[in-house]
C-alpha positions as a Markdown table, in Angstrom:
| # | Residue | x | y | z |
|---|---|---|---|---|
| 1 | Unk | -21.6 | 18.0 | 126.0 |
| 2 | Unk | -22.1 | 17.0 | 122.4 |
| 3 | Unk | -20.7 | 20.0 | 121.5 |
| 4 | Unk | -17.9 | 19.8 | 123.1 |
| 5 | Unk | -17.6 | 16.2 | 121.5 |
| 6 | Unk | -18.1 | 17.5 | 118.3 |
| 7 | Unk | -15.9 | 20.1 | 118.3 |
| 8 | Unk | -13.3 | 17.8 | 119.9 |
| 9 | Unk | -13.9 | 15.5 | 117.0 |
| 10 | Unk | -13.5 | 17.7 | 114.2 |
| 11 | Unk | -10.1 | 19.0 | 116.0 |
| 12 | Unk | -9.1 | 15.5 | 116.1 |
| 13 | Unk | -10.0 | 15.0 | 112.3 |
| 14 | Unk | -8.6 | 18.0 | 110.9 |
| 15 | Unk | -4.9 | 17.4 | 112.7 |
| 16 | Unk | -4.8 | 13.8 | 111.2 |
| 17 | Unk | -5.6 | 15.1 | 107.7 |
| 18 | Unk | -2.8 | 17.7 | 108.4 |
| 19 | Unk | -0.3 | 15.0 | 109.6 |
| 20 | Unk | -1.4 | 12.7 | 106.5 |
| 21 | Unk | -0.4 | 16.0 | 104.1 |
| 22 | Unk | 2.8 | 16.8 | 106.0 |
| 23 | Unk | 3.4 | 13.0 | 105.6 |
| 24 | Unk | 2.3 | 13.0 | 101.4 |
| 25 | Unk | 4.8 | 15.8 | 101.0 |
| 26 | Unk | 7.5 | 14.2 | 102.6 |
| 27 | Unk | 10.0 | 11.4 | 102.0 |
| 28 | Unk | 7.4 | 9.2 | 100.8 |
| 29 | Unk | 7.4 | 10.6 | 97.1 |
| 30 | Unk | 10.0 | 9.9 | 94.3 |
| 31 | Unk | 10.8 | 13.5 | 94.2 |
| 32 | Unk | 11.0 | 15.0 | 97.8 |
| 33 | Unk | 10.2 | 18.3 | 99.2 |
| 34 | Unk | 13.1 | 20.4 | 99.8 |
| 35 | Unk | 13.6 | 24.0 | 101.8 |
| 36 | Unk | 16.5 | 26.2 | 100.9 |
| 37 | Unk | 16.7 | 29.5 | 103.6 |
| 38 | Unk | 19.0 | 32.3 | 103.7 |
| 39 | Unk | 18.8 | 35.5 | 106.1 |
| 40 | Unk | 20.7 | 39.0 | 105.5 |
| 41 | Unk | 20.0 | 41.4 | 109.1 |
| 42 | Unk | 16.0 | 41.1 | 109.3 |
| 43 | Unk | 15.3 | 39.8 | 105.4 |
| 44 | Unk | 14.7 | 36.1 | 104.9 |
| 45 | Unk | 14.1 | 34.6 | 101.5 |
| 46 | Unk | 13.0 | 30.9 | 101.3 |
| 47 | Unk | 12.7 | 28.3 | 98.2 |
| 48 | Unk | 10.1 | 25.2 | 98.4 |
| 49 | Unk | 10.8 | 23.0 | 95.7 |
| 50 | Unk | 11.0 | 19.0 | 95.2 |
| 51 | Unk | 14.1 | 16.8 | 94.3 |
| 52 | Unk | 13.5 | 14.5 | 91.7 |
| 53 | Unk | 16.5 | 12.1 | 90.7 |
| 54 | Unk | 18.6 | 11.3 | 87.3 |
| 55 | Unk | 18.3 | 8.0 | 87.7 |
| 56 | Unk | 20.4 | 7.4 | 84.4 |
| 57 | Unk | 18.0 | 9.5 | 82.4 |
| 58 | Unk | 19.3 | 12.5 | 79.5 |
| 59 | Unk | 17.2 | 15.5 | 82.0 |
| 60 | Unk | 17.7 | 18.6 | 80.0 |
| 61 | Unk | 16.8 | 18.5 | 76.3 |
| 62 | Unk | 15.2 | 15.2 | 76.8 |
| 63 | Unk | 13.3 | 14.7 | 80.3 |
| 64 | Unk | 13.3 | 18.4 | 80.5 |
| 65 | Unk | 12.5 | 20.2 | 77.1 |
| 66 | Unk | 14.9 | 23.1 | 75.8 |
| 67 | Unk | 12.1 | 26.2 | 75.2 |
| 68 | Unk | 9.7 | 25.1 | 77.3 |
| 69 | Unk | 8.6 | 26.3 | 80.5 |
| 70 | Unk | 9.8 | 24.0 | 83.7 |
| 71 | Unk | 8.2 | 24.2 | 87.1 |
| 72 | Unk | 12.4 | 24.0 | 88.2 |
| 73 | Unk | 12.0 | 21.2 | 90.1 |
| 74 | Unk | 9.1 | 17.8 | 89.9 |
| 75 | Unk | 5.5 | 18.1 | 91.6 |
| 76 | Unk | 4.4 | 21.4 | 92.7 |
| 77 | Unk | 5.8 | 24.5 | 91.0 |
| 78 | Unk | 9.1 | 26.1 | 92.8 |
| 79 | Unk | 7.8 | 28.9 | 95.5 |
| 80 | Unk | 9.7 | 31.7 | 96.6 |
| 81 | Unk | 9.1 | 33.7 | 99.6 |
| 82 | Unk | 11.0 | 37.0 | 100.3 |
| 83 | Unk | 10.2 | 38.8 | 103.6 |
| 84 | Unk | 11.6 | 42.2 | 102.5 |
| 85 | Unk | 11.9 | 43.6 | 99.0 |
| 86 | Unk | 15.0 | 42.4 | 97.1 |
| 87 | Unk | 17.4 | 42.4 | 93.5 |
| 88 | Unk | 16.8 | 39.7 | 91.1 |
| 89 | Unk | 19.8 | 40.6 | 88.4 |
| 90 | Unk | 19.2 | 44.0 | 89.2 |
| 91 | Unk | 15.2 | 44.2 | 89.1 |
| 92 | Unk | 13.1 | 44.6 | 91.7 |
| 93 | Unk | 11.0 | 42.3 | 93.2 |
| 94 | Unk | 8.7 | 43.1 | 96.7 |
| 95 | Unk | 8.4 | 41.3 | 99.7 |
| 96 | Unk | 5.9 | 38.4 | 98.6 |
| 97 | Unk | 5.7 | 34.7 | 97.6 |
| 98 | Unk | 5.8 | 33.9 | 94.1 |
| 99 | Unk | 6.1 | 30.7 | 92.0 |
| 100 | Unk | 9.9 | 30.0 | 90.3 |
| 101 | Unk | 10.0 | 28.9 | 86.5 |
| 102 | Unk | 12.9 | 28.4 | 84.4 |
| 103 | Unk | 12.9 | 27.9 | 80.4 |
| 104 | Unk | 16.3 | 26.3 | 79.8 |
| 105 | Unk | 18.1 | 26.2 | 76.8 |
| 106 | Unk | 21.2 | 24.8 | 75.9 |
| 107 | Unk | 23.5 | 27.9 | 77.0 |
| 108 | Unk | 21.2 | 29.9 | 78.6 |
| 109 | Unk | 18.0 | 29.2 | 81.1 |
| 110 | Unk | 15.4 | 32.2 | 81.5 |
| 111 | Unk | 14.3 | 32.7 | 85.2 |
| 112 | Unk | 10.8 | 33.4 | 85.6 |
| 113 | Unk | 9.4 | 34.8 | 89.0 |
| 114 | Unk | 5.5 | 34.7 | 88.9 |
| 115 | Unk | 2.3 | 36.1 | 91.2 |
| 116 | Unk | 0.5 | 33.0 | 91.2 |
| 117 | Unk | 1.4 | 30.6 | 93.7 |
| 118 | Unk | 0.1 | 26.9 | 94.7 |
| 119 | Unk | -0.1 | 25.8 | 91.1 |
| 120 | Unk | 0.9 | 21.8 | 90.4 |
| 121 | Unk | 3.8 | 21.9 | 87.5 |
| 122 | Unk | 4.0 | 24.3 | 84.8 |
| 123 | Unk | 0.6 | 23.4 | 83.3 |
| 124 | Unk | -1.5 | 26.6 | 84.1 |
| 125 | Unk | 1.2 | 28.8 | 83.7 |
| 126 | Unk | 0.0 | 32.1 | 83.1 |
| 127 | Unk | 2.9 | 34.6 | 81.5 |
| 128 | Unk | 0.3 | 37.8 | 82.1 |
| 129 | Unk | 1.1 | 37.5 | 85.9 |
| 130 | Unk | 5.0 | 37.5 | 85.4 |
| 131 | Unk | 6.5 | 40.0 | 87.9 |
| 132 | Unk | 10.4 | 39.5 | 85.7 |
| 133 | Unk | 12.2 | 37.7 | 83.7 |
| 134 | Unk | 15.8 | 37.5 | 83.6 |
| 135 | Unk | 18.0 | 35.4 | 81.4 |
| 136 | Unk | 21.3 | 33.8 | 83.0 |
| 137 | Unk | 24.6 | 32.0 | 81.3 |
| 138 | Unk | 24.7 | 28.0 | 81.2 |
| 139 | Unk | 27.6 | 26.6 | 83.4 |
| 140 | Unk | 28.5 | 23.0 | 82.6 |
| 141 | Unk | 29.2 | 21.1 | 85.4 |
| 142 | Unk | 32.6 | 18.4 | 84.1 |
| 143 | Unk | 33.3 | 17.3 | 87.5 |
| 144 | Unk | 30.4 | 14.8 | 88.5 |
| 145 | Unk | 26.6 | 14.2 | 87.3 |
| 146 | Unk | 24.5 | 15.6 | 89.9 |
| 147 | Unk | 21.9 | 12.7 | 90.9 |
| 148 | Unk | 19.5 | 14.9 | 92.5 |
| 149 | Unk | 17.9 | 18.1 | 91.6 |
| 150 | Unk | 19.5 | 20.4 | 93.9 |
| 151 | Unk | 19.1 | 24.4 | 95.0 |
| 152 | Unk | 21.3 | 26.0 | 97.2 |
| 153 | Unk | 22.7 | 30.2 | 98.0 |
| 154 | Unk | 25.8 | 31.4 | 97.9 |
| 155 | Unk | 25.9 | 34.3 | 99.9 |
| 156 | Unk | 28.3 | 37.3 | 100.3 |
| 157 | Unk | 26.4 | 39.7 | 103.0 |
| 158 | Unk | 23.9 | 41.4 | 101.0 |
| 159 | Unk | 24.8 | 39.9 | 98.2 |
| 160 | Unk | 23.9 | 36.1 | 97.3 |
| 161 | Unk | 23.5 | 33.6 | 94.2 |
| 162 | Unk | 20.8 | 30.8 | 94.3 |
| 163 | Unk | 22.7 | 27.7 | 93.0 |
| 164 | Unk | 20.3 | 25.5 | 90.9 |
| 165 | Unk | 22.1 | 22.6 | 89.7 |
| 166 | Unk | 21.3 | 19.0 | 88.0 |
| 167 | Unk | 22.3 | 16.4 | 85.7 |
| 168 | Unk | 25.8 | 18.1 | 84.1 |
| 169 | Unk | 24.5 | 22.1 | 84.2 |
| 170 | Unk | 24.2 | 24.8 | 86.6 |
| 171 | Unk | 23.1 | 28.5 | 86.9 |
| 172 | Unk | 23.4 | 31.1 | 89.2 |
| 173 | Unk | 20.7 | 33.6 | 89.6 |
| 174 | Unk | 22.0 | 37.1 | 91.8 |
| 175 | Unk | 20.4 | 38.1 | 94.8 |
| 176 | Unk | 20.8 | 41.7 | 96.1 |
| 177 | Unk | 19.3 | 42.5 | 99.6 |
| 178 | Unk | 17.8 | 46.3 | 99.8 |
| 179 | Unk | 17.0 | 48.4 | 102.7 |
């Protein structure tokens, strides 16, 4: 009987701790976890990544130095999950999960896709573990400020862009589905 009490207990504890950190990484922070998905046949490719806000602050440049390595994003640093091996800009990267870093510059941002995942921010970015590096063109954005940190695809069958946008900028990184 105590056993089963204890056991029951510890069930009972661990589900409230997980409901607290679903809660923690929810709505209730400044910057809130977002999930961008796309599918192409049986591949699925999936970006976690938090929304922090303008709120009347210069982000890139300022907030967000040029030449310096940015978790893309606030909080955690950006995941990305592929479920099938796919095309970054024309270079390989396997099925895996992987941690997404930017360096943006004024024209131009470099996209970094690296093996260690479940780091907070760029701080213990390690550039040994790199799987690629691609560099992508600057598009400014003369329509509208964009509030919110945003990440979204574009996608054209097996072909795709992920969207990252914010303050007056945008890039578009190219995604190519392989069998």
């Amino acid at each position: 009987m105590i056993g089963k009490t204890l056991v029951l207990s510890l069930l009972l504890l661990i589900t409230s701790q997980e409901n607290s950190i679903a809660q923690d990484a929810g709505s209730n922070r400044p910057s809130p976890v977002a999930i961008v998905s796309m599918r192409y046949k049986d591949a699925y490719i999936k970006i976690t990544y938090s929304r922090p806000s303008r709120r009347g602050r210069e982000i890139f440049g300022k907030l967000v130095p040029y030449g310096e390595v940015w978790r893309t994003g606030a909080n955690e640093a950006t995941e990305i999950t592929t479920t099938h091996n796919i095309q970054i800009q024309g270079t390989l990267l396997k099925a895996g999960t992987y941690s997404l870093f930017t360096i943006p510059e004024k024209n131009t941002w470099t996209v970094i896709i690296n093996k260690e995942v479940g780091l907070w921010g760029s701080y213990n970015y390690n550039p040994k573990l790199d799987q690629l590096r691609i560099v992508v063109p600057v598009q400014v954005v003369t329509e509208k400020d964009i509030e919110q940190f945003n990440m979204r695809f574009d996608q054209r069958n097996e072909l795709a862009d992920l969207i990252v946008s914010w303050e007056n900028v945008s890039i578009s990184i190219p995604i190519k589905f392989i069998n």
